[in-house]
C-alpha positions as CSV (number, residue, x, y, z in Angstrom):
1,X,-9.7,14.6,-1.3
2,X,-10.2,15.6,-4.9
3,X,-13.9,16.0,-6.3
4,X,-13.7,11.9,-7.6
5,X,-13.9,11.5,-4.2
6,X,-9.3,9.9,-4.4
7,X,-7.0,10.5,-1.4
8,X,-3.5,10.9,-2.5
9,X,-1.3,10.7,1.1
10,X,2.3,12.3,0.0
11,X,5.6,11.1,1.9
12,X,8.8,12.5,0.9
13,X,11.5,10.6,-0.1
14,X,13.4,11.2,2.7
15,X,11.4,8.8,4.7
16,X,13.3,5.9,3.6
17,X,11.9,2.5,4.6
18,X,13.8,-1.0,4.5
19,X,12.3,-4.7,4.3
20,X,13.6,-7.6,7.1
21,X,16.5,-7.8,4.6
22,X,17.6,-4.1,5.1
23,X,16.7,-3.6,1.6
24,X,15.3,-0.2,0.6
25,X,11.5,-0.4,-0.4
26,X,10.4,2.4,-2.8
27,X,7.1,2.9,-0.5
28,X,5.9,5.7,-3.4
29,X,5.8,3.4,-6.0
30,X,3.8,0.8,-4.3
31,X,1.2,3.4,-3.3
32,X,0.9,4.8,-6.6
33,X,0.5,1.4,-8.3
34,X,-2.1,0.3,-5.3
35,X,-4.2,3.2,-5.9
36,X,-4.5,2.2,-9.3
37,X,-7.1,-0.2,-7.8
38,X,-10.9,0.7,-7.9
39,X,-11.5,-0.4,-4.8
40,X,-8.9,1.4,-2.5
41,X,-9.2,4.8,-1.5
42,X,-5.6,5.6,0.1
43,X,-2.9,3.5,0.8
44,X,0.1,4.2,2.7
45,X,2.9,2.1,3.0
46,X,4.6,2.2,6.4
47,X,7.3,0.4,8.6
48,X,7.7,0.9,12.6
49,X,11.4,0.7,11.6
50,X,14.3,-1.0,9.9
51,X,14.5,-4.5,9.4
52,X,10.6,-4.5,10.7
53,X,7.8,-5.7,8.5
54,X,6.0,-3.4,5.5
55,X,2.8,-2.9,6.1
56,X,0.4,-1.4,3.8
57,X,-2.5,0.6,5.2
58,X,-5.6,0.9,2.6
59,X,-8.6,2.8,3.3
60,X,-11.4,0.8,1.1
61,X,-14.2,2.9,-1.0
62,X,-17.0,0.1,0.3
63,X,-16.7,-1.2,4.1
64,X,-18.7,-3.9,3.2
65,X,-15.8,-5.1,0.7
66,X,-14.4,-8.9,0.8
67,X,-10.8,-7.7,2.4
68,X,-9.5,-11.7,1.5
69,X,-10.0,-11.0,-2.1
70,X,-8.7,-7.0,-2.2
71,X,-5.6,-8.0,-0.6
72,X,-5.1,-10.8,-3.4
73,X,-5.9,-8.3,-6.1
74,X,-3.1,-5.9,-4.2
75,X,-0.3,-8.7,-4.2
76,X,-1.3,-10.2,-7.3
77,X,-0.6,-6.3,-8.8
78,X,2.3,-6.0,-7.0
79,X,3.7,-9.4,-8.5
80,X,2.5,-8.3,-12.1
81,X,4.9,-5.5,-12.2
82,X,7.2,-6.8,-10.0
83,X,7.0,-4.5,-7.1
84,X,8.1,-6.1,-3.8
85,X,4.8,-7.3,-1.9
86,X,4.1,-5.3,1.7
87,X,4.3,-8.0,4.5
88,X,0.9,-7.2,5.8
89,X,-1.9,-5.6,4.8
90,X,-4.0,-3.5,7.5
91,X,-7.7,-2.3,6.1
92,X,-9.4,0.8,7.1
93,X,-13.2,1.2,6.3
């Protein structure tokens, strides 16, 4: 943690991970574009494996946060600059 209080999680890019369409999902750029957002902490993308769905793990600044309306903000950024969209979205307080 850095003294504002961010989390930056590293992954290297050897830890490739694919959508259900086998595609490969650039899980880096996604995180760095979600973290852009005042109201997330840390994410991390992740899959369980490939072909399995993206999931993207953000740890919120505020627990008592609306999660319906982050996660629109976070797809709604991901559409904007036409970043592929995580599957779910899994919220850590």
């Amino acid at each position: 943690m850095d003294e504002e209080g961010s989390i930056e999680i590293v992954a290297n890019k050897e830890d490739l991970i694919y959508d259900n369409n086998n595609g490969l999902v650039e899980h880096w750029n996604i995180e760095r574009l979600l973290n852009q957002n005042d109201l997330i902490k840390g994410v991390q993308v992740v899959s369980i494996g490939r072909g399995q769905p993206v999931t993207a793990v953000c740890v919120l600044r505020n627990s008592q946060t609306n999660i319906s309306h982050v996660r629109s903000e976070l797809v709604a950024m991901c559409k904007k600059h036409m970043f592929p969209v995580p599957d779910r979205f899994a919220f850590v307080h």
